[in-house]
C-alpha positions in Angstrom: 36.5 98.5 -19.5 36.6 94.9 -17.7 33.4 93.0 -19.0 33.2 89.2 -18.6 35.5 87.2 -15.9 36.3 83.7 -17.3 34.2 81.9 -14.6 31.6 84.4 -15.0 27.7 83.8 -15.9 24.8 85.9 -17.1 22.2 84.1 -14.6 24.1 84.6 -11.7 23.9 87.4 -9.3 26.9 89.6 -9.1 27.8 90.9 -5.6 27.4 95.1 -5.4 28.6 97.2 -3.0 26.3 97.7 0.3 24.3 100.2 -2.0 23.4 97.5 -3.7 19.7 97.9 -3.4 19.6 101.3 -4.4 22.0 100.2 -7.7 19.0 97.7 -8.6 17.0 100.2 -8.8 19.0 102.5 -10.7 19.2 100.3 -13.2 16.1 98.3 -13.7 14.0 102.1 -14.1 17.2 103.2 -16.8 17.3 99.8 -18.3 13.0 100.4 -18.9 13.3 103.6 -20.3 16.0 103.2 -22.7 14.7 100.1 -24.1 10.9 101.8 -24.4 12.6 105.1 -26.0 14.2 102.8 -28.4 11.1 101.0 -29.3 12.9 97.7 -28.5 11.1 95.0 -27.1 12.7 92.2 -24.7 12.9 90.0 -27.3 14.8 92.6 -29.8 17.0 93.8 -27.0 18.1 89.7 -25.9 19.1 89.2 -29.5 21.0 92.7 -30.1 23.3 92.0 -26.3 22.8 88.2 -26.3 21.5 88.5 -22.8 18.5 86.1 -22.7 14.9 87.6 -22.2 13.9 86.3 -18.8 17.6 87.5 -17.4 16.5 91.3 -18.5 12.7 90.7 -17.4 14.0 90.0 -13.8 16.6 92.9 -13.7 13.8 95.3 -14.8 11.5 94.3 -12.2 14.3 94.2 -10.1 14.8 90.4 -9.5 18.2 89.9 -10.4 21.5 91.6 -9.7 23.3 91.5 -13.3 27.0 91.1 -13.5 29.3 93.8 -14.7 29.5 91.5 -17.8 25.6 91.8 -18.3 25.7 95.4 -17.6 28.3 95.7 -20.3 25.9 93.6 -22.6 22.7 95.6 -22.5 24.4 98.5 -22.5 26.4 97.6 -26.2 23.2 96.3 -26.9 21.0 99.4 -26.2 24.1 100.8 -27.6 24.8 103.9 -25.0 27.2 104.1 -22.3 27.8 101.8 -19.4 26.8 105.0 -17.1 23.2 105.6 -18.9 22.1 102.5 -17.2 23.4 103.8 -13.9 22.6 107.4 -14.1 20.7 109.4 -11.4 18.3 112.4 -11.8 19.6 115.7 -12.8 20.6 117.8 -10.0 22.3 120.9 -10.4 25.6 122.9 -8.9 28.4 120.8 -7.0 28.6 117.5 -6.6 30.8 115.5 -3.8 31.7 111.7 -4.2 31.7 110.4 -0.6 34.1 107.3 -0.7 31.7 106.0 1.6 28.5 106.2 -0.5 30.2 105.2 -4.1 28.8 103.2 -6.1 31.0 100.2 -6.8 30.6 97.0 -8.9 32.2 93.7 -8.5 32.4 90.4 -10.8 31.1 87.0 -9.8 34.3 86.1 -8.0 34.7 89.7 -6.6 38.8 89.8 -8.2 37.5 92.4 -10.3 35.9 96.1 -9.0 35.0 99.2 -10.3 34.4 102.2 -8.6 32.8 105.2 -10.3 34.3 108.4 -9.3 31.7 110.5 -11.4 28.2 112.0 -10.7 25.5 109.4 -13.3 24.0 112.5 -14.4 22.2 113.1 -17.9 24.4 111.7 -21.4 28.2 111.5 -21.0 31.2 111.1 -23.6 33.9 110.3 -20.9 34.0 108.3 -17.8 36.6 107.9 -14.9 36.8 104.7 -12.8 38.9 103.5 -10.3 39.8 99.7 -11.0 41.2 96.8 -8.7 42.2 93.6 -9.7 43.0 91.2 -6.8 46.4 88.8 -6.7 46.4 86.8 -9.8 43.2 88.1 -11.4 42.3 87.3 -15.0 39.4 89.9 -16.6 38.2 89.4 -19.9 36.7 92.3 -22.3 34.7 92.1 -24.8 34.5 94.9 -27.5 32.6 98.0 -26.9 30.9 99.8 -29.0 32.7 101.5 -32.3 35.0 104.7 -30.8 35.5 103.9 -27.7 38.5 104.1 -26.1 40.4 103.2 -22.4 43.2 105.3 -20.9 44.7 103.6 -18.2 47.3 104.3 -15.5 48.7 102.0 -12.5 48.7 103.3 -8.7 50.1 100.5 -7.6 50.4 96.8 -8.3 51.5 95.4 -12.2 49.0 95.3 -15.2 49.3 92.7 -18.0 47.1 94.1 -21.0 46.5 92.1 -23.9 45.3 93.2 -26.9 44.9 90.8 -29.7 48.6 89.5 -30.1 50.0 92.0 -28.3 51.0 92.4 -24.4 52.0 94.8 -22.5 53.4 95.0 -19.1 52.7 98.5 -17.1 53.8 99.3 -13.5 53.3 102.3 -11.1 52.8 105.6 -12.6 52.8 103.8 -16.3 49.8 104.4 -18.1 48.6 103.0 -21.5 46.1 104.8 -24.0 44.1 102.1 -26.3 40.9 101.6 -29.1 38.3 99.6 -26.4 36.3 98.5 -29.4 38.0 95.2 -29.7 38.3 92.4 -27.0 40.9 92.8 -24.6 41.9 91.5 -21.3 43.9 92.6 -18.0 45.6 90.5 -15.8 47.6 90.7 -12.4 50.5 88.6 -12.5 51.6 89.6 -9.0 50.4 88.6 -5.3 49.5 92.1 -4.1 46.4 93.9 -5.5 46.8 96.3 -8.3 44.7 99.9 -8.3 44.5 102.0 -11.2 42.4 104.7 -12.8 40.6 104.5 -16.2 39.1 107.0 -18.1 36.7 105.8 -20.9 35.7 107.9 -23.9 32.4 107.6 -25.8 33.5 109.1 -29.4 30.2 108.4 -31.0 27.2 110.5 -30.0 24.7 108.5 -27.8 22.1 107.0 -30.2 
């Protein structure tokens, strides 16, 4: 999944949605357990995700808003999935997804958004997002961790995917199936926005 915009940077606040409060939250109590359960301290954890120590002292007293690159970072780091560090307590039978109360994450420049369309409850090996990348927006990828893998269709718009060497070009109702543990990037190369859905898998247990 989208990691690091070209213009982006790990001391700068990312815009969130309007639940943006409650997100901070979410995350600085996750990001404190799951380092303490893995006996890391801040110092350990800023050279495993190369996320410096103060930057992950401020999001776990809530300080600082972190980047969906940053996010991306601890959480390769911690090495669990993007969704431990946003999960919510266990609750149990059905669960609705209001559009109006989901939880959606934007990059620096907001051409880049990602919009959870799955309850963050208790350890998960797959993921479903919906994705929008504005008129001419660039994302950048780094690697995640060893197994994972993205499977990707367009709504509507045109996706430029680039992996390594290779490009492709998908448009409505194409959809593309990849190994996410090497950098890769999407692009828009149009002037109208492009939606799609991506489901991530986790092959490795959580460790």
């Amino acid at each position: 999944m989208a990691t690091k915009l070209e213009s982006s940077s790990d001391t700068q606040e990312a815009p969130f949605a309007e639940s943006g409060d409650y997100i901070t939250d979410v995350v600085k109590e996750n990001l404190k357990l799951i380092r303490h359960t893995k006996g890391f301290s801040l110092d350990k954890l800023a050279n495993r995700c190369g996320v410096s120590r103060a930057m992950l002292s401020q999001i776990e007293q809530g300080k600082s808003v972190p980047t969906i690159s940053v996010l991306w970072k601890i959480a390769n780091g911690l090495n669990v999935p993007f969704a431990e560090l946003l999960k919510e307590k266990n609750q149990d039978g059905i669960h609705v997804l209001k559009a109006e109360n989901s939880k959606v994450l934007y990059s620096n420049s907001k051409v880049f958004s990602s919009r959870a369309l799955f309850p963050f409850l208790g350890n998960r090996k797959t993921e479903f997002y919906e994705l929008i990348l504005k008129p001419g927006g660039h994302e950048v990828s780094e690697a995640h961790k060893t197994g994972t893998t993205e499977n990707i269709v367009v709504v509507s718009g045109k996706l430029r995917l680039r992996l390594g060497e290779k490009v492709v070009e998908l448009e409505p109702k194409d959809s593309v199936f990849f190994k996410a543990d090497v950098s890769h990037e999407y692009s828009n190369p149009t002037d109208q926005e492009t939606v799609m859905y991506l489901v991530m898998d986790y092959i490795d247990e959580v460790g």
